[in-house]
C-alpha positions as CSV (number, residue, x, y, z in Angstrom):
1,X,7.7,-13.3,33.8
2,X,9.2,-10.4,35.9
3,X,9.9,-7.3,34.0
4,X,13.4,-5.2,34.7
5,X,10.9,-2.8,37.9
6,X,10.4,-6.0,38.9
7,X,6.9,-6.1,38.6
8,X,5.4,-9.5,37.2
9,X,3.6,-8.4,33.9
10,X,1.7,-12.4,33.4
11,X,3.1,-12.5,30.0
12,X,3.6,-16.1,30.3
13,X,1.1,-17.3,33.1
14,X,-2.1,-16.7,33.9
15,X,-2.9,-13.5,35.5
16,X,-4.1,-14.3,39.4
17,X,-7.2,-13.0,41.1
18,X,-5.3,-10.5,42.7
19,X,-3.9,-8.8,39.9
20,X,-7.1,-8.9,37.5
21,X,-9.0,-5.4,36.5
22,X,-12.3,-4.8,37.0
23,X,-14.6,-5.3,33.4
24,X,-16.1,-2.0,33.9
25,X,-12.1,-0.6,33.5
26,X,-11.2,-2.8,30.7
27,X,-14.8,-1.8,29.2
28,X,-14.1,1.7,29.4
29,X,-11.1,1.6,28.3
30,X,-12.4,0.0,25.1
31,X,-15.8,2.1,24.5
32,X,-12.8,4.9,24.7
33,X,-11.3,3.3,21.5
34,X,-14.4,4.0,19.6
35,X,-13.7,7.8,19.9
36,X,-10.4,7.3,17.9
37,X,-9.4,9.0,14.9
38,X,-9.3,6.0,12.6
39,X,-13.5,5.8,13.3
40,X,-13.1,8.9,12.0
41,X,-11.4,8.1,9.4
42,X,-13.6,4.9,8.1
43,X,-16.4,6.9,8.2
44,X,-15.3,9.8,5.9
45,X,-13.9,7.0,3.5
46,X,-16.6,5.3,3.4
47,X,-19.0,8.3,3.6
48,X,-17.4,9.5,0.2
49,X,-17.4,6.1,-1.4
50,X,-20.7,5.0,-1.0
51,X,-24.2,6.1,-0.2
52,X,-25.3,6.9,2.8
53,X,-27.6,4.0,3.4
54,X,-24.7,1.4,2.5
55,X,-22.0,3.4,4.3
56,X,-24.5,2.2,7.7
57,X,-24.8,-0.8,6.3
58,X,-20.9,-1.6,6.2
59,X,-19.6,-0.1,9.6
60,X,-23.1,-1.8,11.3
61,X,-22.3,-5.3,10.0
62,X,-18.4,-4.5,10.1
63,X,-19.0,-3.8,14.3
64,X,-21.3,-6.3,14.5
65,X,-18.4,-9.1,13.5
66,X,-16.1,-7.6,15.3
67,X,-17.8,-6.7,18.2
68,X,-19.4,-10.5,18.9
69,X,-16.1,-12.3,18.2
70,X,-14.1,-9.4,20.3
71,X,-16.9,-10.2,23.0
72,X,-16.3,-13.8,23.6
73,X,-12.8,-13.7,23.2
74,X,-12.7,-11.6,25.9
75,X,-15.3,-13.5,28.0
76,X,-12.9,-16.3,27.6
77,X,-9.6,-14.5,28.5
78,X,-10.9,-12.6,31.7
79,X,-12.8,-16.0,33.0
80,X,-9.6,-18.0,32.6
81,X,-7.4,-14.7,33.0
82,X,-5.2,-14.9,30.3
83,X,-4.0,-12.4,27.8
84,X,-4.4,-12.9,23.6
85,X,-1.1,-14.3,23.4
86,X,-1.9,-17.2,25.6
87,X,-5.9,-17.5,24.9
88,X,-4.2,-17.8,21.3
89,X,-1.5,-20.2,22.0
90,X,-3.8,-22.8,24.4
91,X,-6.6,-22.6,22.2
92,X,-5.0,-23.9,18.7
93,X,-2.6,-21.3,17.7
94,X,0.3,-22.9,19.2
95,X,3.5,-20.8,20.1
96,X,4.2,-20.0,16.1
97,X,0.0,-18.9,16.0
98,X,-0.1,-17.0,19.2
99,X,3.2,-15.0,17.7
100,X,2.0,-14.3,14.3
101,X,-1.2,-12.7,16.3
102,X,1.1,-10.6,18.4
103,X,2.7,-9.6,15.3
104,X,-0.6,-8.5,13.9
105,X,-1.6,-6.4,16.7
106,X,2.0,-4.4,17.4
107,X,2.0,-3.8,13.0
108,X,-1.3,-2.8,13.7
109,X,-0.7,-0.7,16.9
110,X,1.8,0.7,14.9
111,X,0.7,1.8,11.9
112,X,-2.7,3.0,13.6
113,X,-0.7,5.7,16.0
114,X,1.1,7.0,12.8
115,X,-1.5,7.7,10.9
116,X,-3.3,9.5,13.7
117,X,0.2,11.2,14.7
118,X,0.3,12.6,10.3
119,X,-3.2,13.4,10.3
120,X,-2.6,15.4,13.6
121,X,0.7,17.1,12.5
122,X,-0.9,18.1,9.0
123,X,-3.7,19.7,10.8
124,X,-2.2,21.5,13.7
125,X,0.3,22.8,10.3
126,X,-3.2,24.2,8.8
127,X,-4.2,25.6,11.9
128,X,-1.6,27.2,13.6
129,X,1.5,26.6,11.1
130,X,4.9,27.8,12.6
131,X,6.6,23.7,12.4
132,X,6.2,21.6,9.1
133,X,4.4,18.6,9.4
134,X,7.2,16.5,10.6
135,X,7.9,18.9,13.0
136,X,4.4,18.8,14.5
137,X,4.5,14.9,14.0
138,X,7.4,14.6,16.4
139,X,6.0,16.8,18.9
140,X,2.7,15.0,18.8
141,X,3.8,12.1,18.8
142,X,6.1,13.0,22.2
143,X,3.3,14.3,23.8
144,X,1.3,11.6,23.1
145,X,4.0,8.8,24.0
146,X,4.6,10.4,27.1
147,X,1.2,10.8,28.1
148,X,0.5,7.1,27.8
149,X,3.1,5.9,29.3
150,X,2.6,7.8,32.2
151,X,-1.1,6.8,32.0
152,X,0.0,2.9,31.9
153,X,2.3,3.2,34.2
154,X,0.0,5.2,37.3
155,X,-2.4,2.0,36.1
156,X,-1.0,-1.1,36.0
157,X,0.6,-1.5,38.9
158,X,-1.9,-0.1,41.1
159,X,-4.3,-2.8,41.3
């Protein structure tokens, strides 16, 4: 389906040869993910609540599960080129299925970027002070926005 720049975003189709990433690019982008501040934040939860020992023992078998099921999902999607949405929908979800996982994923997308935007705000109003934290949430939050969409948008289209 064509988007309003008129550039043809697969959302519906799968995605042809021509238009397809690299997995070294997708890779990176997800080994990148691993750097986030939510790890961060599992591990200090988790590093408080439990002993050391079991604290390995739940993020290794937590990455484990996710990690072999992200895997072949992923083998799957980039040998037939499809996105979740429609590796969702063809494999069993149906239409409903494939839009309660979509739903999952933006709630998730979501809530992840405002917690990293507070957690941000309330430490840049520690360090340097001068905005309240909402302040500092807004302007974080900006920045960020603006840098990814920038970064999306010198991205997708170039391939």
């Amino acid at each position: 389906m064509a988007s309003s720049s008129g550039h043809d975003d697969h959302a519906l189709a799968r995605v042809p040869q021509t238009a397809r990433f690299h997995w070294f690019s997708v890779a990176t982008q997800r080994f990148g993910q691993l750097s986030t501040l939510a790890s961060f934040l599992i591990g200090a939860t988790l590093g408080f609540g439990m002993t050391f020992w079991n604290a390995v023992l739940a993020i290794t078998l937590g990455a484990v599960i996710l990690e072999v099921m992200t895997v072949f999902t992923g083998i799957a999607g980039q040998r037939e080129g499809l996105s979740t949405s429609l590796l969702a929908r063809w494999t069993g979800f149906g239409a409903a299925g494939a839009s309660l996982i979509g739903l999952a994923i933006g709630i998730s997308a979501v809530g992840w970027f405002g917690i990293q935007n507070a957690v941000s705000a309330d430490g840049l109003v520690n360090l340097v002070g001068v905005l309240p934290s909402w302040g500092w949430a807004l302007v974080v939050g900006l920045a960020i926005t603006a840098i990814v969409v920038h970064g999306v948008g010198s991205m997708a289209w170039a391939a």
